[in-house]
C-alpha distance (Angstrom), angle and dihedral (degrees) to the residues before:
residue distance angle dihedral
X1 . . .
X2 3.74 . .
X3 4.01 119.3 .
X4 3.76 90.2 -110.6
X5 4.09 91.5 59.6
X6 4.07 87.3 42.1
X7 3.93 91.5 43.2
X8 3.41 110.3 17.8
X9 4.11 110.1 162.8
X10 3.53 93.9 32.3
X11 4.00 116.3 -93.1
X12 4.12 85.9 -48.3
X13 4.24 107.3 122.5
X14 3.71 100.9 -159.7
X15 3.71 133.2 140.0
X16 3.93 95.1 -154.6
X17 3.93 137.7 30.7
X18 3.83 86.0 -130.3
X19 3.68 90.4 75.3
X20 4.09 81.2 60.9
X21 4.09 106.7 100.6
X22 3.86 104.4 -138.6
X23 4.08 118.2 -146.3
X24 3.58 114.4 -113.7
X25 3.83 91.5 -142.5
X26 3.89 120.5 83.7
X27 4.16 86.9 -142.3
X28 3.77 90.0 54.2
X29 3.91 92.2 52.3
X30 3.98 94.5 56.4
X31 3.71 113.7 99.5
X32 3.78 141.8 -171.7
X33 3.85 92.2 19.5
X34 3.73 108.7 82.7
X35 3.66 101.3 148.7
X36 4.03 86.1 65.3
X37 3.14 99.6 42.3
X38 4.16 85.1 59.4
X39 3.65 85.9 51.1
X40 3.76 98.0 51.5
X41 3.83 83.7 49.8
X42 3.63 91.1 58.7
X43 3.33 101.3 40.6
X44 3.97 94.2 52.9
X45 3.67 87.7 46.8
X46 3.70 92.7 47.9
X47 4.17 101.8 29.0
X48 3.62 93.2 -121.9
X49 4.18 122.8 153.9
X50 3.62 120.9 -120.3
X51 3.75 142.3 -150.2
X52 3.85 118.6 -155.3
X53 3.68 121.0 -173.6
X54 3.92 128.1 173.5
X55 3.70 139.9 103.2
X56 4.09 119.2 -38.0
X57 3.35 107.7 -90.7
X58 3.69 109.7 27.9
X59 3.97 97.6 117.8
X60 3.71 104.2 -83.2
X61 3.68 105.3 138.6
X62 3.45 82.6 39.5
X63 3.78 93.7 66.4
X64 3.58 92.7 43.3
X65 4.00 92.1 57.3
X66 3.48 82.5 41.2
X67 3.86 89.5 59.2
X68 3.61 93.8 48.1
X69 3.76 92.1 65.1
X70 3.69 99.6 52.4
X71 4.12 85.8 55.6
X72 3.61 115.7 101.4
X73 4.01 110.0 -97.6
X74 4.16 86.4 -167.4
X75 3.99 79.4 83.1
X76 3.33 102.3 63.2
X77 3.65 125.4 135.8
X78 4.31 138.4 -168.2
X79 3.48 116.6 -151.5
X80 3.52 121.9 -136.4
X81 4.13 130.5 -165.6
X82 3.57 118.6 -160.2
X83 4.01 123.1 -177.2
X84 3.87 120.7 -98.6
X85 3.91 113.6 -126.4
X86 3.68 91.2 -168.9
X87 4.13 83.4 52.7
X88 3.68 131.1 5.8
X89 3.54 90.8 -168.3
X90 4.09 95.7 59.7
X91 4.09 100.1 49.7
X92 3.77 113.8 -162.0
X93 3.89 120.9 -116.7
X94 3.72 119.8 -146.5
X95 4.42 122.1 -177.6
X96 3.62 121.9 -147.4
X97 3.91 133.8 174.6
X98 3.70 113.0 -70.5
X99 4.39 106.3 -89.6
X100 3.78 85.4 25.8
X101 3.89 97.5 93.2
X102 3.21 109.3 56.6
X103 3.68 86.6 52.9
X104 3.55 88.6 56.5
X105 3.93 94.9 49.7
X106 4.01 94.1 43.5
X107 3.82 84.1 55.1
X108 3.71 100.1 52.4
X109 3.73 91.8 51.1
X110 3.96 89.9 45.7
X111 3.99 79.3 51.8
X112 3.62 89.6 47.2
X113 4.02 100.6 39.9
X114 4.62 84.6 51.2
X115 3.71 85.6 58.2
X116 3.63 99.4 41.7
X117 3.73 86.5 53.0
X118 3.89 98.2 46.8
X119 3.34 82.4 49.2
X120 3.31 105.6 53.6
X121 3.57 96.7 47.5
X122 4.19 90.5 52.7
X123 4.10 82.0 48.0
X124 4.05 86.8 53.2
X125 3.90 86.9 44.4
X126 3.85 87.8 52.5
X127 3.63 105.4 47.4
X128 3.66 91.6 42.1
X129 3.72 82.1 54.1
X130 3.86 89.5 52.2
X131 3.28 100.1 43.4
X132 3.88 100.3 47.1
X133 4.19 83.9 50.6
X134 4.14 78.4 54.5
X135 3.44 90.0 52.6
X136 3.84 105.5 45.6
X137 3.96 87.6 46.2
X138 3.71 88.5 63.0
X139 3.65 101.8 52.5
X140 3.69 87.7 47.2
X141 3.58 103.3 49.3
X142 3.91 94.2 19.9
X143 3.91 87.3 -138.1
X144 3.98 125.9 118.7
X145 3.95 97.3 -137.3
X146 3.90 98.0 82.5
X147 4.25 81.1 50.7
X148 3.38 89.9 51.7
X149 3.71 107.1 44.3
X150 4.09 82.4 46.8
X151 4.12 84.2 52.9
X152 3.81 88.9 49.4
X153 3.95 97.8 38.8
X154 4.34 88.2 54.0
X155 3.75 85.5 57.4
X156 3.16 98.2 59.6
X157 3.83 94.9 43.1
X158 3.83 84.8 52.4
X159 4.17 100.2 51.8
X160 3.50 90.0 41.4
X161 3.59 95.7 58.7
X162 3.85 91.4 39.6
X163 3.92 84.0 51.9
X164 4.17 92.0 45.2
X165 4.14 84.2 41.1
X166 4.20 89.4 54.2
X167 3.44 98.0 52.8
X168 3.71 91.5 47.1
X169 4.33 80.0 60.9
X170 3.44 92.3 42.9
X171 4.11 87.8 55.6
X172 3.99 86.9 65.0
X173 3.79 113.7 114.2
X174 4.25 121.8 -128.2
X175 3.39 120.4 -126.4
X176 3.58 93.3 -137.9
X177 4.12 91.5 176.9
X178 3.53 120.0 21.8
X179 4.05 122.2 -176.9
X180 3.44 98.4 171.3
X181 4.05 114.6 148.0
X182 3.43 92.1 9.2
X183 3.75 121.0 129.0
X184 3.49 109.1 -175.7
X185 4.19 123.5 53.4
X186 3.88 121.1 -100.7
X187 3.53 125.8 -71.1
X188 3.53 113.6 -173.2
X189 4.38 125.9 -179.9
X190 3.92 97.6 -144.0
X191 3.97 83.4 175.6
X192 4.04 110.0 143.1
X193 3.93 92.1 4.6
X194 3.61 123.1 146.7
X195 3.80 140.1 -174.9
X196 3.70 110.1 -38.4
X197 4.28 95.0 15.3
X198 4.36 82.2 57.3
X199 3.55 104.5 32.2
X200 4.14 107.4 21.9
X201 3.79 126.8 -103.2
X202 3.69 141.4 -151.7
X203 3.75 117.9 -119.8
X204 3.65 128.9 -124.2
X205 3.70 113.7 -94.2
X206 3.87 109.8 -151.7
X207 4.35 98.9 -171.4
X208 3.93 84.6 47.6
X209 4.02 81.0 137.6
X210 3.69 129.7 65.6
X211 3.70 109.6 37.4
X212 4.46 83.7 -82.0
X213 4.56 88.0 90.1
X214 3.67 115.8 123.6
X215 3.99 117.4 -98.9
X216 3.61 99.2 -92.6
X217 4.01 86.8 -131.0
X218 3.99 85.6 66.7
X219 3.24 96.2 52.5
X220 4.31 97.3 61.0
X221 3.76 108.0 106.9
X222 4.35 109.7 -161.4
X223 3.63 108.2 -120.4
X224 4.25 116.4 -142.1
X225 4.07 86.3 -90.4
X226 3.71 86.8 60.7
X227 4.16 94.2 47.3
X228 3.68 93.8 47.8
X229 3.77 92.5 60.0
X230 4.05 103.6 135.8
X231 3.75 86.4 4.4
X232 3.51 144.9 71.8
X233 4.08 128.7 -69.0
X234 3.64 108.4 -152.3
X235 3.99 117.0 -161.3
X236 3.77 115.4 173.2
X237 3.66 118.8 -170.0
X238 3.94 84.4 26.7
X239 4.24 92.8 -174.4
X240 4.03 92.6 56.7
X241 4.12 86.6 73.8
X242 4.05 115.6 94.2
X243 3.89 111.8 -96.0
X244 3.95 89.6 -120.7
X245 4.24 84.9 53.4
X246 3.63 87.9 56.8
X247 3.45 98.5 39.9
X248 4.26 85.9 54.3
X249 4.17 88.9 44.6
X250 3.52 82.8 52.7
X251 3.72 89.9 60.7
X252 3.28 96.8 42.1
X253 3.51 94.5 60.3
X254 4.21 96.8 41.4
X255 3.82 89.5 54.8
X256 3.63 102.2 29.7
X257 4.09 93.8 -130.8
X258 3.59 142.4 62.3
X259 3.73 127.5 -166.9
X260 4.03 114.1 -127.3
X261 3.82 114.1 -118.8
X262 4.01 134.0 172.1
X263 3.80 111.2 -94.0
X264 3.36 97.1 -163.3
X265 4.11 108.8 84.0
X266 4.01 87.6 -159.6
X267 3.85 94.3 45.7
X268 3.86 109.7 89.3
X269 3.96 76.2 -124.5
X270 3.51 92.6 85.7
X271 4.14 80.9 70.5
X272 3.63 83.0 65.6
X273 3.93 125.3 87.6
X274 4.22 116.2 156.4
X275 3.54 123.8 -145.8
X276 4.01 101.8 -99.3
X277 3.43 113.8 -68.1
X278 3.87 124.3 -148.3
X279 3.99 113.4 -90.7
X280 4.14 101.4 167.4
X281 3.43 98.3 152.2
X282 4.12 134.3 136.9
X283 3.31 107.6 -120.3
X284 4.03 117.0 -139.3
X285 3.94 107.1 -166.3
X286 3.68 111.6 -171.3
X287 4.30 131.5 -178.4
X288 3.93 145.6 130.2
X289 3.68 112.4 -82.6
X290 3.31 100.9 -85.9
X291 4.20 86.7 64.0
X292 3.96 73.9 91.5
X293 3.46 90.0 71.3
X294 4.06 107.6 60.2
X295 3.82 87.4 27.6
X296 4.01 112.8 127.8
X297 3.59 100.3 -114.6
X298 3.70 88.6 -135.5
X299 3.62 97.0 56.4
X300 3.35 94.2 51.6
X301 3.83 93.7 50.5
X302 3.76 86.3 58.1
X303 3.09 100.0 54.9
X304 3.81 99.5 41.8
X305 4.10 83.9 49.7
X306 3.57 94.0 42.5
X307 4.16 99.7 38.6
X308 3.88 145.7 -29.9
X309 3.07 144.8 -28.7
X310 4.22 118.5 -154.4
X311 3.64 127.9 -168.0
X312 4.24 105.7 -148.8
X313 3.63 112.0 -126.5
X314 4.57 112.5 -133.4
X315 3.62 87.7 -168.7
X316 4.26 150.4 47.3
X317 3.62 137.4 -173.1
X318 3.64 113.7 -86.8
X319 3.74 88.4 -113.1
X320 3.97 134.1 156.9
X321 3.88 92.9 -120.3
X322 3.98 85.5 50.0
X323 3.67 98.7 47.3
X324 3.72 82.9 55.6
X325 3.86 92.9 50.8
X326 3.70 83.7 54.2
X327 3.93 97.2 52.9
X328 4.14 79.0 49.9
X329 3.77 89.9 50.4
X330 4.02 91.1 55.8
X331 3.70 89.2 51.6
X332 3.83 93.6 45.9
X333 3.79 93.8 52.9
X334 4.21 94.7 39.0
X335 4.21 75.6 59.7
X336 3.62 103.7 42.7
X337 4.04 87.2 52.0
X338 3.99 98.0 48.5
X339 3.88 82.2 -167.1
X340 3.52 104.4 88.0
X341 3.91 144.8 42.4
X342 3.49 135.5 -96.3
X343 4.16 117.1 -89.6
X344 3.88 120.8 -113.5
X345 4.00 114.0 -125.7
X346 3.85 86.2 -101.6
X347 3.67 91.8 58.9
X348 3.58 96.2 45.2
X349 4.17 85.9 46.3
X350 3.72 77.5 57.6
X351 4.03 95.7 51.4
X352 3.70 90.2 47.1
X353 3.86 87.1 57.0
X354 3.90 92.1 54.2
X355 3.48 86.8 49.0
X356 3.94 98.2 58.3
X357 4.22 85.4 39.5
X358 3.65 91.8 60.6
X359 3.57 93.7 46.5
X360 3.25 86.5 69.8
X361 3.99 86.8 -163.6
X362 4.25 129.8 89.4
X363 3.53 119.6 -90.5
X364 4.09 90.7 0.1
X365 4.13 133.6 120.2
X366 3.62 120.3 -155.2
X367 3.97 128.4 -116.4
X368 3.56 95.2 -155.6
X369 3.92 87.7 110.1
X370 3.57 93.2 154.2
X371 3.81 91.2 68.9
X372 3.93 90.2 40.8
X373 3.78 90.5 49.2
X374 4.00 84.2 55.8
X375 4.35 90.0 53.6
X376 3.98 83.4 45.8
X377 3.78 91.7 56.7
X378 3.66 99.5 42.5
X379 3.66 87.5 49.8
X380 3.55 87.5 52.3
X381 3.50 94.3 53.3
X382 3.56 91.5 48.7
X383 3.84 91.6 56.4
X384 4.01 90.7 48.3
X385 3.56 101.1 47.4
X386 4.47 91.8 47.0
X387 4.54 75.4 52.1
X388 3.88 85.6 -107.7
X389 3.83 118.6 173.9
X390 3.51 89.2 -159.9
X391 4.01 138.1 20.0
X392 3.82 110.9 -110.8
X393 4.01 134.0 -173.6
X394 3.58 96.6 -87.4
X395 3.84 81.7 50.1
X396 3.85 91.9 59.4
X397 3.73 98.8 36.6
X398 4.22 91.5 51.7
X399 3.94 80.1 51.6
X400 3.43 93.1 59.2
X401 3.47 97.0 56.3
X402 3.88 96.7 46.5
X403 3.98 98.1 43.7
X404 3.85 99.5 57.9
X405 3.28 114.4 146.4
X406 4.08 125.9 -107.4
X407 3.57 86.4 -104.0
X408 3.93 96.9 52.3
X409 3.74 88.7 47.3
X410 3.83 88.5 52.7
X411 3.77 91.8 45.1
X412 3.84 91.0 49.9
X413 3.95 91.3 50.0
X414 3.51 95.0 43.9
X415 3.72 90.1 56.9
X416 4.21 92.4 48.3
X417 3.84 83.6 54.7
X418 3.94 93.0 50.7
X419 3.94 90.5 46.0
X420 3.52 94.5 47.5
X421 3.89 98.5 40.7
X422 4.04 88.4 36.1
X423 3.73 94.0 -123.1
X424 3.79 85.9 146.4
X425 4.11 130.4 38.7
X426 3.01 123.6 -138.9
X427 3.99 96.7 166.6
X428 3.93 130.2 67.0
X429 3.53 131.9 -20.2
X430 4.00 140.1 -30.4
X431 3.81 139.4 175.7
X432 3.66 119.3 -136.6
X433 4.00 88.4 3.4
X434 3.64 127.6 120.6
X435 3.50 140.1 164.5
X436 3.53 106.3 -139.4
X437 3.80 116.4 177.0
X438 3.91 133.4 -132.6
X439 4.16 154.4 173.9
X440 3.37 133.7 -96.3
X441 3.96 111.2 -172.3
X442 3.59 95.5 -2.5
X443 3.96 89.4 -74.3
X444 3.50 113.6 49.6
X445 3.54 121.1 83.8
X446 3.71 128.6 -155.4
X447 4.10 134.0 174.7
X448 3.32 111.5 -114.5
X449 4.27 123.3 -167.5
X450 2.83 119.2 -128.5
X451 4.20 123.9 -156.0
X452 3.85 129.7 -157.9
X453 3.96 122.7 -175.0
X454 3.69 122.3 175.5
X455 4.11 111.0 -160.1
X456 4.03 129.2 166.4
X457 3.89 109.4 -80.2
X458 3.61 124.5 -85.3
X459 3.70 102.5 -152.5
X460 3.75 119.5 61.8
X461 3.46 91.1 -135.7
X462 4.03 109.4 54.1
X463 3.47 137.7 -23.6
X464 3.71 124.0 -100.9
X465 3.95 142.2 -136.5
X466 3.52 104.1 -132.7
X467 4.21 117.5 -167.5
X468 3.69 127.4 -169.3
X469 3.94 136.6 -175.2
X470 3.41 94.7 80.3
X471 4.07 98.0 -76.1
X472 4.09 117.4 -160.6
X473 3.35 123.3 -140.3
X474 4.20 100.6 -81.2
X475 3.80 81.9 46.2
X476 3.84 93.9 57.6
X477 3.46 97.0 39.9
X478 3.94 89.6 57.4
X479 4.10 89.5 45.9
X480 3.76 88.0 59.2
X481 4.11 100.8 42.3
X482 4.01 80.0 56.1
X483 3.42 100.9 57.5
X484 3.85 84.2 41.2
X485 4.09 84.5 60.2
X486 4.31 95.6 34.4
X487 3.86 87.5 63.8
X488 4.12 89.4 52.0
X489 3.92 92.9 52.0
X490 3.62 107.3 32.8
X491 4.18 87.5 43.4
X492 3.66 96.1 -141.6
X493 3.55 148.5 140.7
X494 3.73 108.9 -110.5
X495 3.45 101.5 174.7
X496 3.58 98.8 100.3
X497 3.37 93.3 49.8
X498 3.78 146.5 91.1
X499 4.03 118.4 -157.4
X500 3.64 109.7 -154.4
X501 3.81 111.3 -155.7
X502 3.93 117.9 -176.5
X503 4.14 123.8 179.9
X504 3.51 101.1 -153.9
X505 3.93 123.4 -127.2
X506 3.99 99.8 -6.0
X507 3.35 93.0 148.2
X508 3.33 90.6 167.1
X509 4.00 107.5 49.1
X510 4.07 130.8 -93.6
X511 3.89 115.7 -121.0
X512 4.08 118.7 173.4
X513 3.66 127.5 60.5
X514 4.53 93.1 -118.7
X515 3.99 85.4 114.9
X516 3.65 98.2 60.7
X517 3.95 99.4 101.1
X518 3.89 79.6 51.6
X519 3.45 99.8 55.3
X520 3.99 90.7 45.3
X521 3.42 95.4 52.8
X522 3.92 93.9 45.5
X523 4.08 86.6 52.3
X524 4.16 99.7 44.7
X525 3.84 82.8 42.9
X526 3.98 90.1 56.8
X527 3.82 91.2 35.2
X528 3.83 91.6 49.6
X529 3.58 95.9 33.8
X530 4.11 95.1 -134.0
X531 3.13 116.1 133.1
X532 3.78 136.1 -123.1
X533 3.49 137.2 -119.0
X534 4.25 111.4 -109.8
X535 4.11 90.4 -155.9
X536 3.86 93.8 65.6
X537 3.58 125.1 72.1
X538 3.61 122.5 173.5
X539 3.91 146.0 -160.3
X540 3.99 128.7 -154.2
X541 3.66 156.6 116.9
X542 3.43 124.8 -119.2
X543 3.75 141.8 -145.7
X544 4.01 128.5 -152.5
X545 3.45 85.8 -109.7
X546 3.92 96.7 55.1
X547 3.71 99.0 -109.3
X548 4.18 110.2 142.7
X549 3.44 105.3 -122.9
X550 3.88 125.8 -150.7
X551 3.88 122.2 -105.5
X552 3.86 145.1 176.5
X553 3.69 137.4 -76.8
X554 4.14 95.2 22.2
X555 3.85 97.9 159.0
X556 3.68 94.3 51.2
X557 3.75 96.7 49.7
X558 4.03 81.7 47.5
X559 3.42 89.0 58.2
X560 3.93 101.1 44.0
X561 3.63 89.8 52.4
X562 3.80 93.0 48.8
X563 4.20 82.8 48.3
X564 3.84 94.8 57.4
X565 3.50 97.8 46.9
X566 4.03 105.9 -96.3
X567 3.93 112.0 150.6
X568 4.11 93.9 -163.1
X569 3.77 134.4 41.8
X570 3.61 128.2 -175.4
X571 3.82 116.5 -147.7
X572 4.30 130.7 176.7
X573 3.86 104.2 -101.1
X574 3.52 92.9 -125.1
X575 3.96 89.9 75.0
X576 4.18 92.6 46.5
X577 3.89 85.0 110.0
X578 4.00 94.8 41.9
X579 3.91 84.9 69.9
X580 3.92 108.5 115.1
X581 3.90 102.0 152.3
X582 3.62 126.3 166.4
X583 3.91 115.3 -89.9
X584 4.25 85.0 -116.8
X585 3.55 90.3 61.3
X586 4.00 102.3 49.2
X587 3.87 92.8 73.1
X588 3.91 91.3 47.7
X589 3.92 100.8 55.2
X590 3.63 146.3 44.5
X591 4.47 114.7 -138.9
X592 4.19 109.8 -154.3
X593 3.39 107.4 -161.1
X594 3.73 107.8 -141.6
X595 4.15 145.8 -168.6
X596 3.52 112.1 167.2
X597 4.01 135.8 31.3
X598 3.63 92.3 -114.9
X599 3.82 87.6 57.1
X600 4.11 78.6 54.7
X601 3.62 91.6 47.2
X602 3.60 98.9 47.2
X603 3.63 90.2 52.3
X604 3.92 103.5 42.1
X605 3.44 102.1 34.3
X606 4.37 122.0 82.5
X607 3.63 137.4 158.3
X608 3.86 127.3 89.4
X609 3.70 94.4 -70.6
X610 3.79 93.8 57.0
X611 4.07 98.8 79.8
X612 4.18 86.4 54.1
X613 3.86 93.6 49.1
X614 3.84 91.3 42.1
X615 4.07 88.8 57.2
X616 3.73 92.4 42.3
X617 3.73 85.0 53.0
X618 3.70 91.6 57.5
X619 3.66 101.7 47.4
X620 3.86 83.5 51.8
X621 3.67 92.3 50.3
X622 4.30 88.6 47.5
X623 3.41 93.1 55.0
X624 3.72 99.2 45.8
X625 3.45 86.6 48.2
X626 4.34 97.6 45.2
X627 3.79 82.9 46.4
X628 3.89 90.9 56.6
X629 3.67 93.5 47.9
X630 4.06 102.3 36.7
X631 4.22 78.0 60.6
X632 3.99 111.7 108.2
X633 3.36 119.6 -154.8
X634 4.02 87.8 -139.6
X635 3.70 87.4 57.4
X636 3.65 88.5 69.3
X637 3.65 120.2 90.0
X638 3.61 118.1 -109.3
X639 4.21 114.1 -96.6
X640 4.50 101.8 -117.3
């Protein structure tokens, strides 16, 4: 029995994660990646940016909000916008400690609303003035003209004290970033944002004309830049944003402002440009590894001048301590929901074993806790809806069968279609046909045929390997080191022939080199014309030499075969201890353990020819190995 089954959660005897005591801080709940969460110390303590790539998932936003409440929140600023006399169209920007602004605005409308009233009653005063001259005029004279040049004189009195009252509005400063009551700096998810979202905007005034437009200080929208002053910017998926928007948040972080303009060339916006506005922030880029890739290369250089640079980890020792940081993790998300119950220590035991599955390596846990948080939920929801207190194992195993992911729903249709159109065997026996097995999304596993055909060669001049099924580059590469290895076992001369390889129905391309002992048996079998058995399938790298070579996503190929019906599957050796399959699948299939492609051979290949090829693989494999060892290392000439 492993340690995990003897000691599942860790050393901690309780019967419910509510007994777990959650941190209050966001930096104490991050686990398994240590290193940055000593950087994200640093950098708080030192206002430095950071870049943090790694797999979805893995906690990164979850450092940067954790950054943002180690900053200072003494620093805090509101950011006012006043109108410009000199020009309307370049509004004047003034900063004042954080609950100071909206004092400032409620008094300049309290200033506004005294004079509006004193003004009003003189405008009363005035038209009752008016109108009583009006009045005496007409009994005097008996004629209506005096009334109605009074009428006419008390309108104008009245819309030019409206006029003289709107402009006393219009004089009110925006708060265009207010941080009052706040006790913690800014953390603001720029993720997706574009133009005016990122870098502020001015909005479209539709009664521009007339005297009745919109102060063009009330019309200035902050951008994220402009929130995240004293705080953190957060932008995941940093390489999705337009070159010229990085190139700008580049700015905006070298000087520390940006002025506010219209983005919109046909909005009367575009009229609009502020005076700068402050944007001192600490940026927090995030993204896979390929985020590299459509990074600006001087953004990057900031922040790799200017701070730190973190690779995520997707994976931690399968340790006592961590188990227990697990159990901690259940609790944390059961609190963050509201919306479901706490976990029993079975259920948890049950989380702990996910974890280790999608690992997908020995004595490892994963870090993808977004993904795990999603399995907690569903369990959750499980639990609530059956009017559970509390989420048990079934809970958590029934979850795992309803949240699959999009590409484990895919996987499990494409393999219906296969069975029912007979794309794949799983019956009998085949020459040059293999089931070799695959990934979609890094978890799912599907069988995928594989199809060898040897024919006379086409060229005059040699004979050629020819792939199909839309290989990438790994792929190819692998296709060609295999027919590099074929020509050493079968003993042959290839040069008049073509080997046609075809991987059925990937639609969708094959990358990685884990279907090379596959494609070699598939070929020798067509070469040799023995046939191979339909109820193996097999997964494995493979080295010019012949040596099986470990690869990725082992369990969930396991499991695919065991899902279409396959009785056998061949695996490298090297991965024995990555195995973590379900306990329905254990019954259904047989795991080979194996080193070598004559291991493969001996395994997948049947028919009466088999036992001859088997012992001409061993003599090969004898002498290879007698030629090794009979080799002197004073035979060898000496390096000049």
């Amino acid at each position: 029995m492993s340690e995990v089954e003897d000691d599942p959660l860790g050393g901690l005897d309780i019967e419910t994660t509510e007994e777990i005591e959650v941190p209050d801080n966001l930096i104490d709940q991050v686990i398994g990646q240590d290193h940055a969460v000593e950087v994200i110390k640093k950098a708080a303590r030192q206002k430095r940016h950071v870049m943090m790539l790694g797999p979805p998932g893995t906690g990164k936003s979850m450092l940067a909000k954790a950054m943002a409440e180690i900053l200072p929140s003494e620093e805090l600023q509101d950011i006012l916008i006043y109108p410009n006399p000199e020009d309307e169209n370049n509004p004047d920007v003034r900063v004042v400690p954080a609950g100071k602004g909206k004092q400032i605005v409620d008094s300049h409308k309290e200033e506004a609303e005294k004079r509006n009233r004193a003004r009003n009653a003189i405008l009363m005063l005035i038209i009752l003035a008016i109108m009583a001259f009006g009045i005496a005029s007409y009994i005097q004279t008996g004629e209506f003209s005096g009334m109605f040049l009074a009428v006419i004189a008390a309108a104008v009195v009245f819309v030019a004290a409206r006029y003289i009252s709107g402009s006393d509005e219009k004089a009110v400063p925006k708060l265009l970033v207010n941080n009052e009551g706040e006790d913690k700096a800014p953390f603001v998810d720029a993720t997706g944002s574009h133009s005016g979202a990122l870098l502020g905007d001015v909005r479209h005034d539709p009664f521009q004309s007339g005297g009745l437009g919109t102060p063009a200080h009330e019309r200035v929208e902050p951008g994220a830049i402009h929130k995240a002053n004293k705080g953190v910017l957060f932008v995941d998926e940093i390489n999705t944003l337009r070159i010229e928007s990085q190139q700008q948040l580049l700015s905006s972080m070298q000087d520390r402002e940006f002025s506010i303009k219209g983005q919109s060339e046909r909005s009367s916006g575009a009229m609009v440009n502020t005076r700068p506005v402050p944007t001192d922030f600490i940026m927090v880029a995030a993204g896979n590894l390929d985020a590299l890739k459509g990074m600006h290369p001087a953004l990057r250089s900031r922040i790799r001048g200017y701070g730190y640079e973190i690779y995520m980890n997707d994976h931690m020792e399968d340790t006592p301590e961590n188990r227990r940081n697990l159990v901690r993790v259940v609790a944390q998300e059961v609190l963050k929901d509201e919306k479901i119950p706490h976990f029993k220590n079975q259920a948890v035991t049950e989380i702990i074993r996910e974890a280790r599955r999608r690992a997908g390596r020995k004595g490892r846990l994963t870090l993808k806790i977004r993904e795990l948080g999603g399995l907690i939920r569903v369990a959750g929801d499980i639990a609530r809806a059956q009017g559970n207190d509390l989420v048990d194992r079934e809970n958590v195993i029934e979850a795992k069968k309803i949240a699959r992911t999009l590409e484990q729903q895919v996987a499990d249709d494409y393999i219906e279609k296969r069975k029912e159109y007979r794309m794949f065997e799983v019956e009998g026996q085949k020459v040059g046909r293999v089931n070799g097995l695959a990934v979609m999304g890094g978890d799912s596993g599907i069988v995928l045929p594989i199809v060898t055909e040897i024919t006379p060669a086409q060229s005059k001049e040699e004979g050629q390997v020819i792939a199909t099924g839309r290989l990438q580059e790994i792929a190819q590469e692998a296709v060609q080191n295999v027919s590099a290895l074929v020509k050493k076992f079968s003993g042959r001369d290839m040069s008049n022939l073509d080997v046609h390889i075809q991987f059925v129905g990937t639609y969708e391309g094959v990358e990685g080199d884990s279907a090379s002992i596959s494609v070699a048996t598939a070929v020798i079998s067509a070469l040799e014309d023995i046939p191979v058995k339909q109820n193996i399938a097999m997964t494995g790298s493979l080295s010019v030499r012949g040596e099986v070579l470990p690869v990725g996503g082992v369990t969930a190929k396991i499991e695919a075969a065991a899902e279409a019906g396959v009785e056998k599957v061949l695996i490298p050796k090297a991965n024995e201890d990555d195995v973590l399959v379900e306990d329905r699948y254990r019954e259904k299939i047989e795991i080979i353990p194996v080193s070598s492609i004559d291991q493969v051979l001996k395994e997948a290949l049947a028919g009466k020819k088999k036992k001859d090829f088997v012992d001409k693989l061993k003599n090969i494999a004898t002498i290879a190995k007698d030629s090794v060892e009979g080799v002197s290392l004073d035979d060898q000439p000496t390096p000049q």
